[in-house]
C-alpha positions in Angstrom: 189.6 223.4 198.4 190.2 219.9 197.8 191.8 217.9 200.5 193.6 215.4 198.2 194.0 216.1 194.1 193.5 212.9 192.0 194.9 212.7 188.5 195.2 209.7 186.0 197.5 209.9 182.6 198.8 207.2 181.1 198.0 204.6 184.0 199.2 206.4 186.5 197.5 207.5 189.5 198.6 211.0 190.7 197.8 211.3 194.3 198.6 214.5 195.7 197.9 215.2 199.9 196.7 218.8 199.7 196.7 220.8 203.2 199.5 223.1 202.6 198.9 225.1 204.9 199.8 222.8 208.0 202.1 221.0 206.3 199.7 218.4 204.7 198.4 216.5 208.5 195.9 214.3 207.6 192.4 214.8 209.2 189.5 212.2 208.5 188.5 213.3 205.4 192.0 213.6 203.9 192.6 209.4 205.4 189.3 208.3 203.6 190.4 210.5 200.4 193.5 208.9 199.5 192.2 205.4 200.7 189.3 206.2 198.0 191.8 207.2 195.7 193.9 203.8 196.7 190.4 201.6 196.1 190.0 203.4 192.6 193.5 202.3 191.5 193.1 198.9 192.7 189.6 198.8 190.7 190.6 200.5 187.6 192.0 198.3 185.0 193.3 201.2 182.9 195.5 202.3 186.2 198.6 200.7 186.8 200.7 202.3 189.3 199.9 205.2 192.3 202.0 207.8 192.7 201.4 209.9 196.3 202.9 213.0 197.1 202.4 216.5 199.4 201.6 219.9 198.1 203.5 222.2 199.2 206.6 222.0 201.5 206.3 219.1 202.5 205.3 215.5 202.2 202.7 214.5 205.2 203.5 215.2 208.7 200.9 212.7 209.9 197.9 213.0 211.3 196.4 216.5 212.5 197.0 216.8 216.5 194.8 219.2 216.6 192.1 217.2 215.0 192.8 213.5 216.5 191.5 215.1 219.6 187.7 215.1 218.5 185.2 212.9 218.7 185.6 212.7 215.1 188.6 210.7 215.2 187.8 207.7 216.4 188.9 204.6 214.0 190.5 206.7 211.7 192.8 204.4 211.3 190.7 201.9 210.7 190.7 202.4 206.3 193.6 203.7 205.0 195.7 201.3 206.2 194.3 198.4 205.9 193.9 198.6 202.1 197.4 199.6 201.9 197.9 196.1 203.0 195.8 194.7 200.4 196.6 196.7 197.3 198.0 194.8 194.9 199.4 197.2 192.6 202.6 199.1 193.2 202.5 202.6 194.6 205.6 204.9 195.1 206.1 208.0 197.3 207.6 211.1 195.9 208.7 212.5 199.3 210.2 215.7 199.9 210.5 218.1 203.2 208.3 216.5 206.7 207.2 213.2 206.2 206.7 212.1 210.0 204.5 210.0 212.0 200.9 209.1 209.7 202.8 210.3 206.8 205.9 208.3 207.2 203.5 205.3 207.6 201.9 206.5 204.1 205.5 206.1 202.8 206.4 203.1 204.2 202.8 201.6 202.8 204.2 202.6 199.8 206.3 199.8 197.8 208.9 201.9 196.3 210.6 205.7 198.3 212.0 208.6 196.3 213.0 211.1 198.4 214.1 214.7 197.6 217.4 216.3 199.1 215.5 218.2 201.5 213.1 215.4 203.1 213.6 214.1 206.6 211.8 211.0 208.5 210.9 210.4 212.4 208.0 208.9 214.2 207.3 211.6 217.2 203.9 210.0 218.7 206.6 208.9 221.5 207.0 212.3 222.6 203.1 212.5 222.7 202.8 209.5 224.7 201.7 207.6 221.8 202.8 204.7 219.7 202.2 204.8 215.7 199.1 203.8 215.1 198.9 203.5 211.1 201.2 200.1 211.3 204.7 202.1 211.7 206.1 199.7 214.7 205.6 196.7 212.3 206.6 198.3 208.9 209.3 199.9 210.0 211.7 197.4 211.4 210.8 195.3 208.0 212.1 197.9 205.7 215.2 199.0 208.3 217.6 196.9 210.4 215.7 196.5 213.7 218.4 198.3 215.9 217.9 201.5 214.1 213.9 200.7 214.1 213.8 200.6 217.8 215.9 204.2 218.1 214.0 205.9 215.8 210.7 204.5 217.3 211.9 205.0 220.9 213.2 208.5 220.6 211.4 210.2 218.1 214.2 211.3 216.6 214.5 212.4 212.8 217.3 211.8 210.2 218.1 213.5 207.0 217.3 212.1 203.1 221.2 210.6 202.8 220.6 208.5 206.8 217.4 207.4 205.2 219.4 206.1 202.1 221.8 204.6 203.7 219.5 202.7 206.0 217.4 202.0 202.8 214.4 203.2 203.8 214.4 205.2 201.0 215.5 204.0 197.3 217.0 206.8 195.7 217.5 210.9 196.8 217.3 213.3 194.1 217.4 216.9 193.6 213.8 218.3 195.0 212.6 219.6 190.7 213.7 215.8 189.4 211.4 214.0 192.6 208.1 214.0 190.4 210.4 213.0 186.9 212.3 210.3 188.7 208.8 208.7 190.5 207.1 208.8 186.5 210.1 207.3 185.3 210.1 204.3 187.8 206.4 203.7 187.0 206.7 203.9 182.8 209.5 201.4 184.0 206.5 199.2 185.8 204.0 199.9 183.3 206.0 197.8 180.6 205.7 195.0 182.6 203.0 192.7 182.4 200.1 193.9 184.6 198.9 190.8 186.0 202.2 189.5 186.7 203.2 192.8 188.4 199.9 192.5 190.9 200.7 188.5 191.9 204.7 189.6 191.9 203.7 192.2 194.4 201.1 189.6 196.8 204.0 186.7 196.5 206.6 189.1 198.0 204.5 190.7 200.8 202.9 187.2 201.8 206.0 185.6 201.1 207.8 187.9 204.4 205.7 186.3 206.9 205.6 182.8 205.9 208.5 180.0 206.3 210.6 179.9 203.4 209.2 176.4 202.0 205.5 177.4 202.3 206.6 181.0 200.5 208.3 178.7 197.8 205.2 177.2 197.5 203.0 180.2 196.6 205.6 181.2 194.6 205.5 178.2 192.3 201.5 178.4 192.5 201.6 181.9 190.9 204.1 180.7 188.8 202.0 178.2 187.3 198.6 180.3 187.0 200.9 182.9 185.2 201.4 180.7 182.4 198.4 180.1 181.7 197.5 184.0 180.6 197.3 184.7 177.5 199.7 187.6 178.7 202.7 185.2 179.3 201.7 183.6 175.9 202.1 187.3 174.4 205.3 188.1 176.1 207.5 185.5 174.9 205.6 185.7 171.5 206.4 189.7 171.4 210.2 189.0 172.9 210.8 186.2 169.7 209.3 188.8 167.5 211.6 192.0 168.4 208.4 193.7 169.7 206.9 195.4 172.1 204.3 193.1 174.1 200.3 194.1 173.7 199.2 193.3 177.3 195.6 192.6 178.2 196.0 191.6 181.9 194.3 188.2 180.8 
């Protein structure tokens, strides 16, 4: 049985964690699956926009314990994550039921959250005597207000889809059968956009967050510029004059 399923329609990248039956923990091969699957979309000009999700009842409830005690698991860390840092085209997470620990850190790699009714978030590895490892101390208290960060990260605790709203970790919580429809609908949303101008939109923003606002203003206006120069931009405001739809050829 396949550890991860791939699918690609319509340039999106279905990405779909497949250990059911323990709730979709990630062992080695499962982390370098999806980061293949994540280096494929970033690769693929047809592809557009990565959709992950967790067969199943759940999500991803991080990495396998059992498994992280092997020899085997040294540096497993050391792929997935690091190209979600470097992906420059949008992926969103269809979460519903566990999604703790490595898979929380999945989700929060992930530029846009849709999470069913029934999902709930925590980082435990403090009640293992560990920290997260997959870059959930720094992600976190970027997407949440830090105060809330720190308790979640300190405790373990876990909180419910509507606490995850309202702390906007998540975007929007829908019925568990409309999680799938509303993350397809979000990316045909995307995919109308201009492709290249999506990817630098995405780098600008993420670069932007650690630099001082002048020097993000900066790159900002340097993207702006290149942009203009595509023969994409030249498309789009021909196609918006003419009451069309664009024809982009992410040049």
């Amino acid at each position: 049985m396949e550890k991860v399923i791939v699918e690609k329609s319509g340039g999106i990248v279905h990405v779909r964690i497949n250990r059911p039956e323990v709730l979709n923990a990630c062992d080695g091969d499962t982390y370098n699956a999806i980061a293949d699957a994540w280096d494929d979309l970033e690769n693929d000009p047809t592809l557009r926009v990565g959709i992950i999700s967790g067969e199943g009842s759940s999500f991803c409830v991080g990495t396998d314990v059992k498994w992280v005690k092997s020899p085997d698991a040294e540096g497993f860390v050391d792929r997935l994550y690091p190209r979600l840092l470097t992906l420059t085209k949008p992926v969103i997470a269809a979460i519903h039921g566990h999604c703790n620990g490595g898979g929380l850190e999945q989700a929060l790699g992930a530029d846009i959250r849709v999470s069913a009714e029934d999902a709930h978030y925590g980082f435990g590895e403090i009640r293992l005597g560990w920290i997260p490892g997959g870059h959930g101390t720094q992600r976190l208290p970027r997407v949440i207000p830090l105060g809330n960060a720190l308790e979640l990260l300190y405790t373990g605790n876990r909180i419910d889809a509507q606490e995850a709203y309202r702390l906007g970790l998540v975007n929007h919580v829908v019925p568990g059968d409309q999680l799938i429809e509303k993350c397809e609908q979000i990316a045909s949303e995307i995919i109308k956009s201009a492709p290249l101008a999506v990817q630098k939109m995405k780098s600008v923003v993420m670069k932007g967050l650690d630099m001082p606002l002048p020097k993000a203003v900066e790159l900002e206006n340097e993207y702006f510029q290149w942009l203009m120069q595509t023969e994409d931009s030249k498309e789009g405001a021909l196609a918006f004059a003419e009451k069309r739809a664009p024809n982009w050829k992410a040049k």
